[in-house]
Backbone as CSV, one residue per row, in Angstrom:
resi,resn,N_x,N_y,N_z,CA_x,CA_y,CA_z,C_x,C_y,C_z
1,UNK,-50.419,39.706,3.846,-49.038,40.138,3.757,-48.243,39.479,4.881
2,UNK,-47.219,38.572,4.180,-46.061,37.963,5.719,-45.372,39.264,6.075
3,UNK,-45.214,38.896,6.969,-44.554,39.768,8.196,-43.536,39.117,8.876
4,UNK,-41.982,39.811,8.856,-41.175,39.390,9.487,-41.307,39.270,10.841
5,UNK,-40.834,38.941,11.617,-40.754,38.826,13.178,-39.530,40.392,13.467
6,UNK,-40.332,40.970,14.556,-39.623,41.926,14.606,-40.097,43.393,13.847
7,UNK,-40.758,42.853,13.083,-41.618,44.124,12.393,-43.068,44.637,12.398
8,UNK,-43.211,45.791,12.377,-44.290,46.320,12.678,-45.259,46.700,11.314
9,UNK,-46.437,46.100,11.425,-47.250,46.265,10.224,-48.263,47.787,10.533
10,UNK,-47.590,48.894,9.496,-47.518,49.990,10.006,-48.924,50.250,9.385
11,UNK,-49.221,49.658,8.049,-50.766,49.588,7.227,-51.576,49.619,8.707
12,UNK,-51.558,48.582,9.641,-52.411,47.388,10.615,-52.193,48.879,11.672
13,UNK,-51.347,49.461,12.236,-51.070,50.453,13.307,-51.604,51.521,12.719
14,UNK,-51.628,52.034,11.715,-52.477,53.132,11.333,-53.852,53.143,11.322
15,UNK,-54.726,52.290,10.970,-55.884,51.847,11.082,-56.213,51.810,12.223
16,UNK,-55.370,51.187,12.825,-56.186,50.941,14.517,-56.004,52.462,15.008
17,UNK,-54.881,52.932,14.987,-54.615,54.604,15.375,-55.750,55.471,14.737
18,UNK,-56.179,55.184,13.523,-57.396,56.324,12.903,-58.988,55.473,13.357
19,UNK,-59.131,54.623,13.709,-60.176,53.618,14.403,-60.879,55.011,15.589
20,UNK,-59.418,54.447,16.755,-59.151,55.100,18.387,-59.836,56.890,17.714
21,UNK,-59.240,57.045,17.179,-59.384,58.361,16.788,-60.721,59.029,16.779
22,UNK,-61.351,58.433,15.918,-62.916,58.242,15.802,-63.447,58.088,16.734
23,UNK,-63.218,57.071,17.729,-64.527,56.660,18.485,-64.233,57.806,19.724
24,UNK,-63.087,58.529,19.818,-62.811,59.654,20.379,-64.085,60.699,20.020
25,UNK,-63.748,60.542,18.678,-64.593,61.864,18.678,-66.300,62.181,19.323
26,UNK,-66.591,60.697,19.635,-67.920,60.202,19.759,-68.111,60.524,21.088
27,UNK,-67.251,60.657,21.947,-66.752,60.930,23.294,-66.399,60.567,24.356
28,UNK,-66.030,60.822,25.888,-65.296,59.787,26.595,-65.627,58.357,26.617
29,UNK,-67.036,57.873,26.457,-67.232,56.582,26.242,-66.884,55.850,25.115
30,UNK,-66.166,56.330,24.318,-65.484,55.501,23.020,-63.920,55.864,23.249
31,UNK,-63.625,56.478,24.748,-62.551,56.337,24.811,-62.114,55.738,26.040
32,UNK,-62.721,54.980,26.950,-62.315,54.588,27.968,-62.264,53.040,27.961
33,UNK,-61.379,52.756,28.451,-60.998,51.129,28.524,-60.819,50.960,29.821
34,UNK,-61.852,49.257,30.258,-61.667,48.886,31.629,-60.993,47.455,31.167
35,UNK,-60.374,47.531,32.476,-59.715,45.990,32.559,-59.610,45.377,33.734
36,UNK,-59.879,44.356,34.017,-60.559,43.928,35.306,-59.202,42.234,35.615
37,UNK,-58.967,42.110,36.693,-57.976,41.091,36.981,-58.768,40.184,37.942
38,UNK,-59.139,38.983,38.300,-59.509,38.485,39.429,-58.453,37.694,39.554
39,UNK,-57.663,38.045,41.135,-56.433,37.345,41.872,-56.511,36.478,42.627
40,UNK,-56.052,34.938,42.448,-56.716,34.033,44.008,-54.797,32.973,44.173
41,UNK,-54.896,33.369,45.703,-53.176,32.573,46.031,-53.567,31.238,46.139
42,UNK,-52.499,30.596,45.266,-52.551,28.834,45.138,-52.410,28.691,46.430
43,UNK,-50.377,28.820,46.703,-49.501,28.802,47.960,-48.711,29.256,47.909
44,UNK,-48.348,29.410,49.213,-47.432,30.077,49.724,-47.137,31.742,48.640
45,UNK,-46.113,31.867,48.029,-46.246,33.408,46.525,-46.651,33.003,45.462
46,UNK,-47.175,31.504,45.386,-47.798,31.391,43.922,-49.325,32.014,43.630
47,UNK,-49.704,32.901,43.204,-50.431,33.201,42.768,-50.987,33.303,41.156
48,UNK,-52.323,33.129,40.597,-52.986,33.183,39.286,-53.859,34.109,39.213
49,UNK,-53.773,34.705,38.399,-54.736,36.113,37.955,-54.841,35.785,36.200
50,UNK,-56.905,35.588,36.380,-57.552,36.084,35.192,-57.843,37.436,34.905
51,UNK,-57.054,37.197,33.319,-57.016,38.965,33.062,-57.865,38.644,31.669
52,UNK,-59.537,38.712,31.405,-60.047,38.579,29.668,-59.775,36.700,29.595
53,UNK,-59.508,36.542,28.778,-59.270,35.295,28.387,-57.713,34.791,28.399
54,UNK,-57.336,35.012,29.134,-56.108,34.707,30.091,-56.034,34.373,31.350
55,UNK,-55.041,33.020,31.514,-54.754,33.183,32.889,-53.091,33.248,33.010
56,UNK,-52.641,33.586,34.006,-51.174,33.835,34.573,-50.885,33.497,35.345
57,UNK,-49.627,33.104,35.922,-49.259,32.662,37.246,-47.979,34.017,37.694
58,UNK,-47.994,33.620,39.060,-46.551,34.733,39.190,-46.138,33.894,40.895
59,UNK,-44.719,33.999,41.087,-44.406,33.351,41.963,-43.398,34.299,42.560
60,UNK,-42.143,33.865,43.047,-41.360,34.403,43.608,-39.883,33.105,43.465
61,UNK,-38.597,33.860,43.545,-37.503,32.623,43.346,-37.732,31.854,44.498
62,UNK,-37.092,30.793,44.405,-36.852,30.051,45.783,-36.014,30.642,46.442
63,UNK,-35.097,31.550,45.908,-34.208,32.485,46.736,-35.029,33.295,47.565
64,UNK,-36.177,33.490,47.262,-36.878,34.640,48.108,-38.171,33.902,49.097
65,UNK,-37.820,32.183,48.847,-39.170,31.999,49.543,-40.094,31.014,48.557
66,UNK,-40.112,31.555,47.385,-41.371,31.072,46.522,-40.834,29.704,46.122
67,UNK,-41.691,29.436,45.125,-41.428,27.845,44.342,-41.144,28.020,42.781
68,UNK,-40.550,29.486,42.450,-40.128,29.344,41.514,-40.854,29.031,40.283
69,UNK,-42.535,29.096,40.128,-42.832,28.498,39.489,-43.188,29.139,38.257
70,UNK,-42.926,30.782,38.578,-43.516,31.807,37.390,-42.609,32.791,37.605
71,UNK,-42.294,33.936,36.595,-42.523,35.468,36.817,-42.385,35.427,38.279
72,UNK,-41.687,36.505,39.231,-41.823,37.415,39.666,-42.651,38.424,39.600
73,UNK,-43.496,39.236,40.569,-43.872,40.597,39.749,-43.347,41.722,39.749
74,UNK,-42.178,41.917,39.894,-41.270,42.505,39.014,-41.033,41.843,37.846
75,UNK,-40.820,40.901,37.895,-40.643,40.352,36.459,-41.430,40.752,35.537
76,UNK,-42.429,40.660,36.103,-44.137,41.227,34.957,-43.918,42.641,34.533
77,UNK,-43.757,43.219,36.256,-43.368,44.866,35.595,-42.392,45.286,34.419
78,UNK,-41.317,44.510,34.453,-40.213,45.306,33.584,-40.661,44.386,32.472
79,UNK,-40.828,43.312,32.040,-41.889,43.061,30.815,-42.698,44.234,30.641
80,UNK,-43.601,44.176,31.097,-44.695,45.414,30.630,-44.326,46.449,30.191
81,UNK,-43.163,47.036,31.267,-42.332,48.444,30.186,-42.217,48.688,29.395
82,UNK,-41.361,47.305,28.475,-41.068,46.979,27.017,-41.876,47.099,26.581
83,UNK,-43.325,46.355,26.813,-44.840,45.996,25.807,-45.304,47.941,25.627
């Protein structure tokens, strides 16, 4: 099924919601999620953090010092809000 941009495939969110549900019932170990970051500074505020099969950068403006080269982490934060 296409899917607009902007829309939520509610079939796909229910499933995963009655999934979670289940492995609840099985008990706290089908309900706990770890997530693990390893952080290492390039220079100066540039920093990269592997998060899973991701990597990220986060910097700071040159207004503040940095090189501008990523995100802020504020920037990350108020992203994440939204997510």
């Amino acid at each position: 099924m296409n899917q607009k941009a902007g829309r939520v495939d509610l079939a796909k969110f229910r499933e995963a919601n009655r999934e979670q549900r289940e492995r609840a019932k099985e008990g706290p170990e089908g309900h706990t999620i770890r997530q693990r970051a390893v952080i290492r500074l390039i220079e100066d505020q540039l920093k990269e953090a592997r998060v899973g099969d991701y990597t990220i950068v986060c910097d700071e403006a040159k207004s503040r010092k940095g090189g501008g080269k990523g995100p802020s982490p504020l920037q990350y934060f108020v992203a994440a809000v939204g997510f």
